[in-house]
C-alpha positions in Angstrom: -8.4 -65.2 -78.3 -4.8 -66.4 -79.2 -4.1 -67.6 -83.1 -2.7 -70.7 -82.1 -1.4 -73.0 -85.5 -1.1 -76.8 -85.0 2.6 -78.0 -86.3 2.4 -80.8 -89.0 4.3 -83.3 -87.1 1.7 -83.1 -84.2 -1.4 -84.2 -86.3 -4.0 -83.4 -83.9 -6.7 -81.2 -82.9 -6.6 -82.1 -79.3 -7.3 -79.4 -76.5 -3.8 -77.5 -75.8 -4.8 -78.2 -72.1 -4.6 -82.0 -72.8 -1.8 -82.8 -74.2 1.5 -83.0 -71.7 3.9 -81.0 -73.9 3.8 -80.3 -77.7 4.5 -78.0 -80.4 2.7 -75.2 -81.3 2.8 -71.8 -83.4 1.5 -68.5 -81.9 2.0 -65.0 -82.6 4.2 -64.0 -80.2 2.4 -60.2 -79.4 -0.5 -62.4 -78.0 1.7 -64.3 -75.5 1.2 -62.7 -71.6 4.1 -62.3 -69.4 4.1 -65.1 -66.6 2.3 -63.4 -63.5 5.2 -65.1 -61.4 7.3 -62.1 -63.1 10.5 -61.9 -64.9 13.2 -62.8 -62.4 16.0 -61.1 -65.1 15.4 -57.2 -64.0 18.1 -55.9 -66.4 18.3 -56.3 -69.8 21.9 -56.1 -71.3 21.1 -53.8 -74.4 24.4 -55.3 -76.6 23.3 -59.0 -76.0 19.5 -58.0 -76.8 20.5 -56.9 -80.5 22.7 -59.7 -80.4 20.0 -62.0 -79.7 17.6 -60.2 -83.0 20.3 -60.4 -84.9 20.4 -63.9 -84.9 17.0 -64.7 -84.9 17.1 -62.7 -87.8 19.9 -65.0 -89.2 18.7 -68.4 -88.4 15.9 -68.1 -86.3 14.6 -68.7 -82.3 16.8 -72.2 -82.1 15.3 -73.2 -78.5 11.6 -73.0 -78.5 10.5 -70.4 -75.5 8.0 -72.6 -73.1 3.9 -71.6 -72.4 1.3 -72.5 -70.3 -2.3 -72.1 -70.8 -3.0 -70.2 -67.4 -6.1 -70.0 -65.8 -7.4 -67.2 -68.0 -7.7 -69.8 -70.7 -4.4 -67.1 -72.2 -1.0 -68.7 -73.2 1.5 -67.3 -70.7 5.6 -66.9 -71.0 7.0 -69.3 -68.6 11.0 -69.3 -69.8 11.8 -67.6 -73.2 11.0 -63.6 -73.0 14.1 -62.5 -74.1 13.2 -64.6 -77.0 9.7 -63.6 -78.0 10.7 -59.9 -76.7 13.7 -60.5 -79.5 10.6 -61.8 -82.4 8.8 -59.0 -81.2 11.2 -56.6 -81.8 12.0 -58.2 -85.4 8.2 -58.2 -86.6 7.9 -61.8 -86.7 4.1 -63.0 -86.5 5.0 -66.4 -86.1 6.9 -68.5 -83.8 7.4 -71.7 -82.7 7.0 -72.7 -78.9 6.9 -75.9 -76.3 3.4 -75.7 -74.7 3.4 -78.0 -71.5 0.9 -78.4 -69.0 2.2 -76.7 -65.8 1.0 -75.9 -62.1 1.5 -72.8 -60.9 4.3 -74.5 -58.6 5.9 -76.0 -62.0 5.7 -73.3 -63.7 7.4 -71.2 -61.6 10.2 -74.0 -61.0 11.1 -74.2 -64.8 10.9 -69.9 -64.6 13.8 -69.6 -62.0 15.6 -72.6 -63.1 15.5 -70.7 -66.6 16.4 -67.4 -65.4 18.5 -67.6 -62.6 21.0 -70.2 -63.1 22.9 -68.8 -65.3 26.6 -66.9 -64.9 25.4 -63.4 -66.6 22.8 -62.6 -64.0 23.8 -59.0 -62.9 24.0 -58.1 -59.4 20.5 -56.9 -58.7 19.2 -60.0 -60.2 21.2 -62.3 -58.0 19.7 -60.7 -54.7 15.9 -61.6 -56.5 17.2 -64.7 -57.2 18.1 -65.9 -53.9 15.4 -64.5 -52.1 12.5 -66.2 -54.9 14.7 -69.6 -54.2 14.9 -69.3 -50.5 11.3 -68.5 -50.7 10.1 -71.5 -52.9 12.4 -73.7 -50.4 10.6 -72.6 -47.5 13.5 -71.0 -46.1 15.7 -74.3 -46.7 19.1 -72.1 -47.7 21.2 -75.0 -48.0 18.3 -76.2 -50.8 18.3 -72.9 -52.5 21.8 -72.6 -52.3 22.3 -76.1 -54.3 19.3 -74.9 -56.9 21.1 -71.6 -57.9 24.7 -73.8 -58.1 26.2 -71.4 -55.6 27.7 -71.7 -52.1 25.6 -71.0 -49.0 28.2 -68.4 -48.7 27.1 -66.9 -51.4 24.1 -67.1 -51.3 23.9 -65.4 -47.3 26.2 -62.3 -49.3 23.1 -61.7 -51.5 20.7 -62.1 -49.0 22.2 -59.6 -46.7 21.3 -56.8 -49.5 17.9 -57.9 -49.9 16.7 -54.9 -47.6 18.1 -52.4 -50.0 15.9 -49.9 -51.2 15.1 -49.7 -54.8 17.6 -46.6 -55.0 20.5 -48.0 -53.7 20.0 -51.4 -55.8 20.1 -49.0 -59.0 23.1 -47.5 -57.8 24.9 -50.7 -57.6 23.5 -52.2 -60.3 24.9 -49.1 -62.8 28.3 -49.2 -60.8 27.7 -46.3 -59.1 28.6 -47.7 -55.4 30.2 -51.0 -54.6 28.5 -54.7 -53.4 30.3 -53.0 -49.7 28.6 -49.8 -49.6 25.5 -51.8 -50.6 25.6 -53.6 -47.4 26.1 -51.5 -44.6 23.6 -49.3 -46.3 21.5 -52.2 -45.9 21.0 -52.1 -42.3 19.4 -48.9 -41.9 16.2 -47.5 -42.2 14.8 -46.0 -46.3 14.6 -42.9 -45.6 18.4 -43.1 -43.9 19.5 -45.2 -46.9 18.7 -42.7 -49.3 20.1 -39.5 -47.4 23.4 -41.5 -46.7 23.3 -42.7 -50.0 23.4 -39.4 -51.9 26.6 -38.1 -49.9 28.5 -41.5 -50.7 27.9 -40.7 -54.6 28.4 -37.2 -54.2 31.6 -37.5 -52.1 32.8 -40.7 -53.9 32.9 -42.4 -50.2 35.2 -45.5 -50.2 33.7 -48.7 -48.4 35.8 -47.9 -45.4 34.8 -44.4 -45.4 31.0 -45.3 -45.1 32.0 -48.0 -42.9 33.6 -45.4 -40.3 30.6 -42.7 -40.6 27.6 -45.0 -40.5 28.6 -46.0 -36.6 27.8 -42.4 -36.5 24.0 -42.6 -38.0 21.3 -41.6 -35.6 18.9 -44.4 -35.6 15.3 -44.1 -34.4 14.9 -45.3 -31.2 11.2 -44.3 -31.1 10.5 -47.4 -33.6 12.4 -49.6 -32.2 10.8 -53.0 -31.2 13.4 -54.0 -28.2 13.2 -53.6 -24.4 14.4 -49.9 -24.4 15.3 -49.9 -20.6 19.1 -49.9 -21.1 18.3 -47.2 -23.7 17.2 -44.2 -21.2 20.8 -43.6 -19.4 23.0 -45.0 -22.4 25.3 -42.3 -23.4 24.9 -42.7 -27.2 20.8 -42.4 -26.9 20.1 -38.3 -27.7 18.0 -37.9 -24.9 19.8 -39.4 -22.4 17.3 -38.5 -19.5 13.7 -39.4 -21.5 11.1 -39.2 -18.8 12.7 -37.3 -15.8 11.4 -33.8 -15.3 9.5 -34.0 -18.6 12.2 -33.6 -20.5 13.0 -35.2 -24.2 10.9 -36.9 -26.4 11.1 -40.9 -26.4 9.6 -40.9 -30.0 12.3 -38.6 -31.2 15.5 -40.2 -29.5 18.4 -41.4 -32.3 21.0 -44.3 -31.4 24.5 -43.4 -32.5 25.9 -47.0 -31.2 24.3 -49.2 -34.7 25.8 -52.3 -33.4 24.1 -52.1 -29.6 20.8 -51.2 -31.9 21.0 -54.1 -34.5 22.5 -56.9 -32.1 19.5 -55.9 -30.3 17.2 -56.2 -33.3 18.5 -59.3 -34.0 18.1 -60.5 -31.2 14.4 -59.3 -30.5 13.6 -60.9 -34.2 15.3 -64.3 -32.6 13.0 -64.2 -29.9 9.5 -63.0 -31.6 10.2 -66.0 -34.2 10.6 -68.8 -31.9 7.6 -67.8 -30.0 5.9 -67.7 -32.9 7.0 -70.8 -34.1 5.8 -72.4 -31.0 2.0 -71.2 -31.6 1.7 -71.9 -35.5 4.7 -73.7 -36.8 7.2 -72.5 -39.6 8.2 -68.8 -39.8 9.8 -67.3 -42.7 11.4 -63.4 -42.4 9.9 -61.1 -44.8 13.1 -61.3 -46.5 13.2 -64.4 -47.4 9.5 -64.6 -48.5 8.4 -63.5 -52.0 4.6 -61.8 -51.5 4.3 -63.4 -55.2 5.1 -66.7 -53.8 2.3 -67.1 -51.3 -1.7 -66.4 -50.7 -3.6 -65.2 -47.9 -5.8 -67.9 -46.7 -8.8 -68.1 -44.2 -12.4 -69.0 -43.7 -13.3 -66.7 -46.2 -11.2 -68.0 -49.2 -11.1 -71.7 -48.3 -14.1 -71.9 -45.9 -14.6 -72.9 -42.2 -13.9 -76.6 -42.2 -10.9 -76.8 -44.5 -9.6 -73.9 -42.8 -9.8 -75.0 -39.7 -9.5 -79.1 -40.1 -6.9 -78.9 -43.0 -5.5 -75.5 -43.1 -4.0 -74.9 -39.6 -1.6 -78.0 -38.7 -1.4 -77.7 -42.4 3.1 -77.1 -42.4 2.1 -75.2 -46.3 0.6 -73.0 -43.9 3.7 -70.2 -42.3 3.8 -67.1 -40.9 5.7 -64.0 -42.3 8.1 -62.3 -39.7 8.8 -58.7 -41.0 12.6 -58.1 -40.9 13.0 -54.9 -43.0 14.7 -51.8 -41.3 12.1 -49.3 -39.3 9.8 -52.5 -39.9 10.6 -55.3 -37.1 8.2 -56.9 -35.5 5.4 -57.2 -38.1 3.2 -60.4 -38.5 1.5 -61.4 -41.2 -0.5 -64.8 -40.4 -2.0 -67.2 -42.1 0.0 -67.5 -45.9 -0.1 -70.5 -47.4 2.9 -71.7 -50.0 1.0 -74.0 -51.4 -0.1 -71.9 -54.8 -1.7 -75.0 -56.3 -3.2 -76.8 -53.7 -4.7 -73.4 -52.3 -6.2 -72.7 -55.6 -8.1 -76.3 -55.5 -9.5 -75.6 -52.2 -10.8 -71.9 -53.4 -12.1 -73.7 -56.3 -13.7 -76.7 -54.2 -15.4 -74.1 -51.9 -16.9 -71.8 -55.0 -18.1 -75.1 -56.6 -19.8 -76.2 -53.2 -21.0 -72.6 -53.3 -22.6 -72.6 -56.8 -24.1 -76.2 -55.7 -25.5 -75.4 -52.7 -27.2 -71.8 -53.9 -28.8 -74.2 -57.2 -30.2 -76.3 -54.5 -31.7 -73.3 -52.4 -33.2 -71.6 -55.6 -34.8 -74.8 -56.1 -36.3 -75.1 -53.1 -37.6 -71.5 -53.3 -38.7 -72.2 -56.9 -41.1 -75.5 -55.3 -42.6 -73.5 -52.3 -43.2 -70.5 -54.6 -45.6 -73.6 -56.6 -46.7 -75.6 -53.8 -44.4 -78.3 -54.6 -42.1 -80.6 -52.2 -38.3 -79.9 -53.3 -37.2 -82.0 -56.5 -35.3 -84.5 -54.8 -33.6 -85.7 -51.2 -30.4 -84.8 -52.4 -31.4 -81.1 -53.4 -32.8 -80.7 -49.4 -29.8 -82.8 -48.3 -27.4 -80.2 -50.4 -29.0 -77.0 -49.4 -29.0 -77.8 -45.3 -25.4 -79.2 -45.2 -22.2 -76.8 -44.9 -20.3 -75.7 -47.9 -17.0 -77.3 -46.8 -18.4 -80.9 -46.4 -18.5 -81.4 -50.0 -14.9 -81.8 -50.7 -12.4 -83.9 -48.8 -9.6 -81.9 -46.6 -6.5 -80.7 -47.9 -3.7 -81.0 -45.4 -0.2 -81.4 -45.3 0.9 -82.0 -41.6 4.7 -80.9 -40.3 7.4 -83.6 -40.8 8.2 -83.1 -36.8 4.3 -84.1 -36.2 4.7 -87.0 -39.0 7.9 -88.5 -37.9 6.6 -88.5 -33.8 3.8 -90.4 -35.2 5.9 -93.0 -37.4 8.3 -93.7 -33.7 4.8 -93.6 -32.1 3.7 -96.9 -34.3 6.9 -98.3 -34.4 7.3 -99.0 -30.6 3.5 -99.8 -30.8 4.2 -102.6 -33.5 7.0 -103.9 -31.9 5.2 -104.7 -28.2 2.7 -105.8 -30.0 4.4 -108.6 -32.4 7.3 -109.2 -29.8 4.9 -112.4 -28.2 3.0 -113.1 -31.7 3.8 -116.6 -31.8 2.7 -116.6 -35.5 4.6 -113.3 -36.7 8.0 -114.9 -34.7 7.6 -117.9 -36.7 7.1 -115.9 -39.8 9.9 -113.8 -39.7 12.5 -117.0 -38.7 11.1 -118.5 -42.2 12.1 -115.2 -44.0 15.4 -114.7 -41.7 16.2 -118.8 -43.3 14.6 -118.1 -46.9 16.9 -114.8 -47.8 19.8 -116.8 -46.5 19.9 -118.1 -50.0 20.2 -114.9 -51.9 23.8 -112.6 -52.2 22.5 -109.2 -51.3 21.7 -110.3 -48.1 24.7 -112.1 -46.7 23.9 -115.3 -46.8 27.6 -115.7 -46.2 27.7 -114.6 -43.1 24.0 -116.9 -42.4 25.9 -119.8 -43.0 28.7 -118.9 -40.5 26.6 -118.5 -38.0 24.6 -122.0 -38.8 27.4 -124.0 -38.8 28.2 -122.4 -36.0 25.3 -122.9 -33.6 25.2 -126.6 -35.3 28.3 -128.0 -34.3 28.5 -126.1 -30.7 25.3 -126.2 -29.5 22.1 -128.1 -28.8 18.5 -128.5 -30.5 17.1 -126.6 -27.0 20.2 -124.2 -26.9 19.3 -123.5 -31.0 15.6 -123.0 -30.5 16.5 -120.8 -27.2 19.1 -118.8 -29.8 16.3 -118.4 -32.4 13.8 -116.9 -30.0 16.5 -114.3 -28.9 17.6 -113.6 -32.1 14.1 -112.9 -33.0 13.2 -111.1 -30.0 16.4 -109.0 -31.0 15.4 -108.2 -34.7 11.9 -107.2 -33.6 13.2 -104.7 -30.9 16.4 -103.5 -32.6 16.4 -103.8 -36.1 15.2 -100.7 -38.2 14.2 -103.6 -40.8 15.5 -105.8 -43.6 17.9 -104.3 -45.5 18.3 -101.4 -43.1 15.1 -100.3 -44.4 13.8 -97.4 -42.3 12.1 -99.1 -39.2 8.2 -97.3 -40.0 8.5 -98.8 -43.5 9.2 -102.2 -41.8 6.3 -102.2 -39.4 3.9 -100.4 -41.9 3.4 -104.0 -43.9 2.6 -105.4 -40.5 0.0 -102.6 -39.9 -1.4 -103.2 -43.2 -1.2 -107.1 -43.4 -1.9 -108.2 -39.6 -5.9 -108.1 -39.1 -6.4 -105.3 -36.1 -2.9 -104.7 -35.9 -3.9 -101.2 -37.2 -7.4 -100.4 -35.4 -5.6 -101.8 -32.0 -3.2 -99.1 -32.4 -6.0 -96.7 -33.3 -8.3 -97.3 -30.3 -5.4 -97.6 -27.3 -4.0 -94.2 -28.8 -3.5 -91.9 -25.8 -1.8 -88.6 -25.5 1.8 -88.5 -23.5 4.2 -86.0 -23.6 6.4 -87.8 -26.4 3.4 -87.7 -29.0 2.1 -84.0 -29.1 5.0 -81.9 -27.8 6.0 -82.4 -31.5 2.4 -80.5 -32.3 2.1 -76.3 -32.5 0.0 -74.6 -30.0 -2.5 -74.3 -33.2 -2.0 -78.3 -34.2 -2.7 -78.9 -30.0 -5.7 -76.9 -30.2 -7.2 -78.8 -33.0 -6.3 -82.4 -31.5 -8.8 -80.9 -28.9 -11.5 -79.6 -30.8 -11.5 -82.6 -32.6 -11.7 -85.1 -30.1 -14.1 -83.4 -27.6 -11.7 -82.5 -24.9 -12.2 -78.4 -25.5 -15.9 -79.1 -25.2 -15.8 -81.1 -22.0 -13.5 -78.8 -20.6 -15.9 -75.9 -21.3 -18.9 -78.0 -20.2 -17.5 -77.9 -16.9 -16.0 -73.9 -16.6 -17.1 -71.4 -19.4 -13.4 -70.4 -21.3 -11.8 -72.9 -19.6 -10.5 -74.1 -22.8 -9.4 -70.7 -24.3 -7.4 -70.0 -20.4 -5.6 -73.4 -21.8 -4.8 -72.8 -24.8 -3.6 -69.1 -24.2 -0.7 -70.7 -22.3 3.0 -71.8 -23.4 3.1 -74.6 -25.1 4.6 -76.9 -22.0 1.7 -75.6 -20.1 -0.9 -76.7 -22.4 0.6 -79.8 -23.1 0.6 -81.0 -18.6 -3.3 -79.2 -18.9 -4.2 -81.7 -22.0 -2.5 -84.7 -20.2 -4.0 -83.7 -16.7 -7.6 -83.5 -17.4 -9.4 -86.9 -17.7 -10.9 -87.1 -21.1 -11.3 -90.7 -22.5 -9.3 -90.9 -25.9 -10.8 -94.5 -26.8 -13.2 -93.1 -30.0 -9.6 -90.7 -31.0 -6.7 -90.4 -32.8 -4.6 -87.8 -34.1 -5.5 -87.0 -37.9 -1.6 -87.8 -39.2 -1.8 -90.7 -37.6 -4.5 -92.3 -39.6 -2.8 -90.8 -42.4 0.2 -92.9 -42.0 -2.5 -96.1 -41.3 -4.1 -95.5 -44.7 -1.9 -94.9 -46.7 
């Protein structure tokens, strides 16, 4: 239990976990490191004492910041040094800012704290960029702007990020350079380590290392690559693998490292964009953070939100393994989504608990002879665990901003002869004419324009083009975006919004932007995948097992009637 004491100035008894951000005293032993973990691996020993010292002196002047996590314990989000420092100088005491923080927040305000700053040593700055990249989704233009470095600079640190922990010491005590870091980098641990040893031993220059590491022997035996080329290349070690039983393919070396990693590379390109194509956004193990995500499936979110909120879910990625020796690894299903992946665990143990209370009470009235206590408690116990809280899902931007186009050029056929809505917008066209931020200068010009050349019919015929024009070509007033335009009209216009809803029909513009996964689940959920294996058993899963152009002519070429369906994101943007 922490010995938390209220300051005066806050007056209040309140719940820590209720109050947005406040004052409190703790005793700083009590306080638990954040379980994101301290991005700062190095301590610099002279600025420690520095630091006691003048706490010592006058005190922690900027408060470190909690959170109560969800252990009910106060947790260090930014401060350690600080409370390390009080620590250190026996203080029982301290002030800090407690605010209430996600798990996403928290971790913000922990890197932003940590790792933009300009004493971060070497080692720290590779963490940095790869925690950034990671809470960016991969966005390094994003990161790059967070940390308040170049993109440059931030692809130098990222290219290191598949040092081993030895060679990261090394640099980070001086003992090789940023270069020797880097092509050390690209080869396997065990290699790194080896290679690593001599460099120290011999005090290699960059160029040195540079000259004999187009000399390492690389495995070819766990390389992922089409190995053909490999057999009669003159730098494999067993040039003739295969004829007259000679060599052994799991024991051939490459001595040409730029042939083996342009190849990698390559291979990696490949294995992510097929990837891509089946379940969406890919990250490469190195610029993914294991802290940074959770595993998610049936089993941790259950069936339904899995499967109806989970998978076209873009929080949802896949991890493309990148390290040396490693290539080609996938790791599916990770959600970076901390917060909202903790509410649905929580929503499913809740429907869990609710739905075992209603069973035992069931059992309890049989075991007496008695009908069940109520409707609701049969009702409970018979009905899946998932339908008792509402779907979590985030759909891809691609799949959102298809849609948006989708009910744009909808709105627009359908208003184009609505004598009412022309009428409408020639009245607003004439009524901002009178205000400055929308030109009425330029209004008038064109009045007086068309009233002293032209006539009455010749005006109305002018106004019905110019209408015609603003409801086909204009992205919207103010050069608003064009959805945000027609989205009043969906929501004003009665059965603007269900017409659009029941003459929705697949084409090749409005679900090419979907994943294989997403495709599959527009399927299940509208019947197709059902009436497809009504007719052939596994005729759905030969469908699905396709390339994504495939599926996509199979879905459009087998007559299904769409009236009763729509796409999930599309009703989103409806009701919103």
């Amino acid at each position: 239990m922490n010995t938390i004491t209220e300051k005066k100035e806050t007056a209040t008894t309140a719940a820590i976990t209720t109050t947005a951000s406040r004052s409190i005293t703790v005793n700083p032993v009590e306080l638990k490191e954040f379980k994101g973990g301290n991005t700062r691996l190095k301590i610099d020993e002279r600025a420690f004492n520095e630091l006691c010292e003048s706490i010592r002196n006058i005190g922690i002047i900027q408060k470190p910041v909690v959170r109560t996590n969800s252990e009910g314990e106060l947790e260090i989000v930014v401060g350690h040094r600080r409370v390390s420092a009080a620590i250190s100088n026996g203080l029982e005491l301290i002030d800090v800012e407690h605010k209430d923080l996600s798990d996403h927040e928290a971790m913000e305000q922990h890197l932003s704290e940590n790792t933009v700053r300009q004493d971060l040593d070497f080692v720290s700055q590779i963490q940095a960029s790869k925690r950034w990249l990671s809470f960016f989704n991969g966005d390094r233009e994003s990161a790059a702007k967070r940390l308040m470095w170049s993109v440059k600079k931030l692809n130098e640190r990222l290219e290191l990020v598949h040092c081993c922990d030895q060679v990261l010491d090394a640099l980070d005590q001086g003992k090789i350079k940023a270069g020797h870091a880097l092509i050390l980098s690209i080869l396997p641990e065990k290699i790194q380590i080896g290679t690593l040893i001599r460099v120290i031993d011999e005090k290699m220059s960059v160029a040195e290392l540079k000259q004999r590491a187009t000399k390492v022997q690389l495995p070819l035996g766990t390389a992922m690559f089409d190995k053909t080329d490999c057999n009669s290349c003159k730098h494999n070690s067993e040039r003739q693998v295969g004829l007259f039983d000679l060599g052994d393919e799991k024991s051939s070396t490459c001595s040409f490292g730029t042939c083996y990693r342009n190849k990698t590379q390559a291979y990696l390109s490949d294995q992510k964009n097929i990837l891509e194509e089946k379940y969406g956004k890919v990250l490469f193990f190195s610029e993914s953070n294991p802290a940074d995500r959770r595993k998610v499936d049936t089993t941790t979110v259950g069936e339904m939100q899995f499967t109806s909120g989970c998978v076209p879910c873009s929080k949802r990625i896949v991890i493309l393994d990148d390290r040396p020796a490693h290539e080609g690894g996938v790791i599916e299903s990770q959600c970076i989504d901390i917060d909202c992946n903790k509410k649905c665990i929580t929503a499913l143990g809740k429907a869990k608990k609710e739905t075992n209370k209603a069973q035992e009470s069931i059992t309890k009235s049989k075991s007496n002879n008695k009908a069940p206590n109520s409707k609701t408690d049969t009702e409970t116990a018979s009905t899946p665990l998932e339908t008792a809280e509402p779907i979590a899902c985030q759909p891809s931007n691609v799949v959102i901003e298809s849609h948006k186009k989708e009910l744009v050029d909808f709105a627009r056929n359908e208003l184009i002869n609505n004598e009412l809505f022309r009428l409408s917008l020639a009245v607003a066209c004439v009524t901002s004419a009178h205000t400055k931020q929308r030109g009425y200068n330029k209004v008038a010009e064109i009045a007086v324009e068309l009233a002293s050349t032209k006539t009455k019919k010749e005006i109305l015929e002018e106004l019905s083009k110019s209408i015609t024009n603003f409801i086909l070509t204009s992205d919207g007033a103010d050069n608003a975006n064009a959805f945000q335009f027609y989205e009043l009209a969906f929501k004003g216009i009665d059965g603007l919004a269900d017409k659009a809803v029941q003459e929705w029909q697949p084409n090749e513009n409005n679900i090419s932007s979907y994943t294989i996964e997403g495709l599959k689940q527009l399927c299940l959920g509208s019947g197709l995948a059902q009436n497809v294996n009504g007719q052939k058993e596994d005729s759905f899963k030969i469908m699905h097992s396709a390339k994504k152009t495939d599926f996509v002519k199979s879905i459009l070429g087998t007559k299904f009637n769409w009236q009763k369906y729509a796409p999930p994101a599309l009703l989103k943007l409806l009701k919103r």
